[in-house]
N, C-alpha and C positions, 0 to 999 in steps of 0.2 A: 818800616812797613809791618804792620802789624797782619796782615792776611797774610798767609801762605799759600803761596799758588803751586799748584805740581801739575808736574809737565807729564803723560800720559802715550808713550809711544805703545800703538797695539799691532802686532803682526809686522812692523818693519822688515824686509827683505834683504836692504841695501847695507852693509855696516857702516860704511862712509857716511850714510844720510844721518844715523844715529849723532857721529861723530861732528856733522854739522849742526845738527840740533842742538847736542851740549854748547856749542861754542855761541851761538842765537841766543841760547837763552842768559848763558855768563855774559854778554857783552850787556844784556838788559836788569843784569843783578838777578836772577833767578838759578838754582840751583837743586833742585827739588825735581828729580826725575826719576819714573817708572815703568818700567818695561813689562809687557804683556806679549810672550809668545815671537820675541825677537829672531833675529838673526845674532850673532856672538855683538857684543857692542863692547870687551876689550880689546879687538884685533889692533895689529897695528896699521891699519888703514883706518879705524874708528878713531882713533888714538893721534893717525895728525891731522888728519879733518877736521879734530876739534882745537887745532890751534893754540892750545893753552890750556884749555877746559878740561883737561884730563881728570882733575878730581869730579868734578861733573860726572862722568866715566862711571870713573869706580866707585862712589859711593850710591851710583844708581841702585834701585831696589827693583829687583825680579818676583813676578808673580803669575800664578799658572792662570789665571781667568783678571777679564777686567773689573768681576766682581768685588773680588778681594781689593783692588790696587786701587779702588774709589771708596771702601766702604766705610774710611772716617773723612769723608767729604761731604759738606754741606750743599755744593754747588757742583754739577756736573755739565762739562758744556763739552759738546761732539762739535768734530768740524768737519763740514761737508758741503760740496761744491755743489748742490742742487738740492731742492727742493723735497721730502720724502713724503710718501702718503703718510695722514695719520701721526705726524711729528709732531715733536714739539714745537715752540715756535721758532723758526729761521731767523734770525737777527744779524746784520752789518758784522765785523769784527769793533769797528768803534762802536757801536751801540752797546754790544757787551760788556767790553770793557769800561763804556761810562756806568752800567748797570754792577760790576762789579767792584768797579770803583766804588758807587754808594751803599754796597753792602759793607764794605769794610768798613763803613764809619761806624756800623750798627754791632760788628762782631766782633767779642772781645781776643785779642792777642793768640794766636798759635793756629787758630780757627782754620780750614782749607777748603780752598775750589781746586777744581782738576780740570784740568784744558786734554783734551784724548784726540787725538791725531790716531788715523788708521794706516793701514798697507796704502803704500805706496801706487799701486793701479787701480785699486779698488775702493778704498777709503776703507770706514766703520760699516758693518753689517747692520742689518737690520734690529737685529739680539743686540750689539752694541750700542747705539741708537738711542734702544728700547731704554737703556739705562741714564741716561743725561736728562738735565733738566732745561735745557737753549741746547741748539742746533748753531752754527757761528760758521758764514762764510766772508770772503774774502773776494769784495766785488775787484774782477777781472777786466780785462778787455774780452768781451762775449765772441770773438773771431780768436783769439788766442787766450787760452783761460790755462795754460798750463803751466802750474807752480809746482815746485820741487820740492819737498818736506823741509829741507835747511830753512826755503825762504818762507815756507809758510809759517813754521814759529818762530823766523826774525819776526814778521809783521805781527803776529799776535802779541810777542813779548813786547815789544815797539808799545803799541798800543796800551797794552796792558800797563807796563812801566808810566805811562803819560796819566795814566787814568789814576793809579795809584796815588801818584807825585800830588797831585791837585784833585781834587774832586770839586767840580762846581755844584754853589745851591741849585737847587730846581731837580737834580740827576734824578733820572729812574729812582724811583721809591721799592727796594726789594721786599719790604718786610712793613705790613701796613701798619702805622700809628704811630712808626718810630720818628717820623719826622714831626719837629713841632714847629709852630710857627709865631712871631711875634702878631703884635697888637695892629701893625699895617698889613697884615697876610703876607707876609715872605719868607722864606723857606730859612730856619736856621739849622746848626748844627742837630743833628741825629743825636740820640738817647743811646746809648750802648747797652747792647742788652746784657744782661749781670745775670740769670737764672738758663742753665741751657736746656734745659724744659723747651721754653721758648722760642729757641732757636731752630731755623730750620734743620729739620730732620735730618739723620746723617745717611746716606745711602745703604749700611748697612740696618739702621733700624727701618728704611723705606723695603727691602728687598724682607725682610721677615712680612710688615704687612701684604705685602700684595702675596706673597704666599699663604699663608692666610687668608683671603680674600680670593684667593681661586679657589683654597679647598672649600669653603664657604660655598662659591659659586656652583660650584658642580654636586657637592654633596647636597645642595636645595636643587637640584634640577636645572638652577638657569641657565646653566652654560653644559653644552656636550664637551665635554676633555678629547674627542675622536672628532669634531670640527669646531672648536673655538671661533673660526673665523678670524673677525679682527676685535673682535669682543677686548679680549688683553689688551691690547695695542689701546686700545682705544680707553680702557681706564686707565694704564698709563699714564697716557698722555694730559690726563684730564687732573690727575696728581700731581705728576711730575711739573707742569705748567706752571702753577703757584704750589710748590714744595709746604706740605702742614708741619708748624711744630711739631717737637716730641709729645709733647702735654694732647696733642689733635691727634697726632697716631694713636696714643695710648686709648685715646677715648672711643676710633673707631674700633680699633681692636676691642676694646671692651664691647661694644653694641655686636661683631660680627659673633665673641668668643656668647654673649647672652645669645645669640641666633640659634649657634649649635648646641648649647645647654639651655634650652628655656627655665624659666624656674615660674613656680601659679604663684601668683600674690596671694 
């Protein structure tokens, strides 16, 4: 498996659910877990909930914002039980994961997506949210839709593991041009991208633009910083949606950094 998936717990409550979480995700071969703002996750109630999975545990990585615990990820997917204004797009949990299945054909080796799971009664925040590039729920029965963080990342890992193992031709195309096609039009294997220019942008050089890109806003007038509205939200989303290469970032940064430094021909 050449992608790297991380597992993204933010505000967990519960220790036990932690401890369930590691054990979901070692059963699906995943091991790559981050905590944002936890409850302790070596107790030893974390510790036998996870069954086994205790290295899962301890070699978990703590960070104070979910900014830092995504910022060398290419791919950020929130998971959330309803619909949000102004979101990114909502997608099935299988849809996801056939779409992250056919990105890994295109990203070379070590490369990561982050799967972010929120508290427990409340999910991801909106600020949260704001950072993901897919929304990914986990269709219920709509009369009883209550799942418990354990099961919610067995079925993502489930999924995700199925998606990985096989990727069928035709899958979601994440990264346009990469797919080629023979002489009959049918999808073959993807081109892997070798320059990471190229590559979708990492969440930490996506969070320098959009800052950038406010101070822009507001120091041109467009935007009042004392009522943005949903102004933010809504560029966002319209980035985040289809994530630009490094090579795209650089270049808008350049047009915004020429905005605030004009120069006369």
């Amino acid at each position: 498996m050449s992608l790297e998936i991380v597992f993204v717990m933010v505000g967990t409550t519960h220790t036990g659910n932690l401890g369930a979480a590691a054990r979901a995700m070692k059963t699906m071969g995943f091991t790559n877990l981050r905590l944002v703002d936890t409850c302790p996750h070596l107790s030893a109630e974390a510790l036998a909930r996870s069954s086994g999975a205790n290295d899962v545990l301890k070699d978990a990585q703590t960070y104070e914002t979910l900014s830092d615990a995504i910022a060398d990820c290419r791919m950020v997917v929130g998971t959330s039980a309803r619909a949000r204004q102004l979101a990114v797009p909502l997608l099935a949990c299988r849809e996801i994961a056939d779409e992250i299945g056919a990105l890994s054909k295109t990203l070379p080796a070590g490369e990561k997506v982050a799967m972010v799971f929120g508290q427990e009664r409340s999910g991801l925040s909106n600020e949260s949210l704001d950072l993901c590039t897919r929304l990914l729920r986990i269709p219920c029965n709509p009369d009883f839709s209550s799942l418990n963080l354990g099961s919610a990342v067995q079925v993502v890992s489930y999924e995700l593991s199925q998606a990985l193992v096989s990727v069928p031709l035709g899958a979601p195309q994440p990264m346009p041009g990469k797919w080629k096609s023979s002489a009959d039009g049918t999808a073959q294997e993807p081109e892997v991208a070798t320059d990471p220019d190229e590559l979708p942008a990492t969440s930490e050089v996506m969070g320098h633009f959009f800052d950038h890109l406010d101070r822009v806003m507001i120091n041109t007038g467009f935007m009042n910083p004392d009522n943005p509205r949903l102004l933010r939200r809504r560029v966002r989303r319209y980035f985040e949606t289809n994530r630009p290469s490094g090579n795209e970032v650089a270049i808008f940064r350049g047009i915004l950094a020429a905005t605030e430094k004009p120069k006369n021909r």
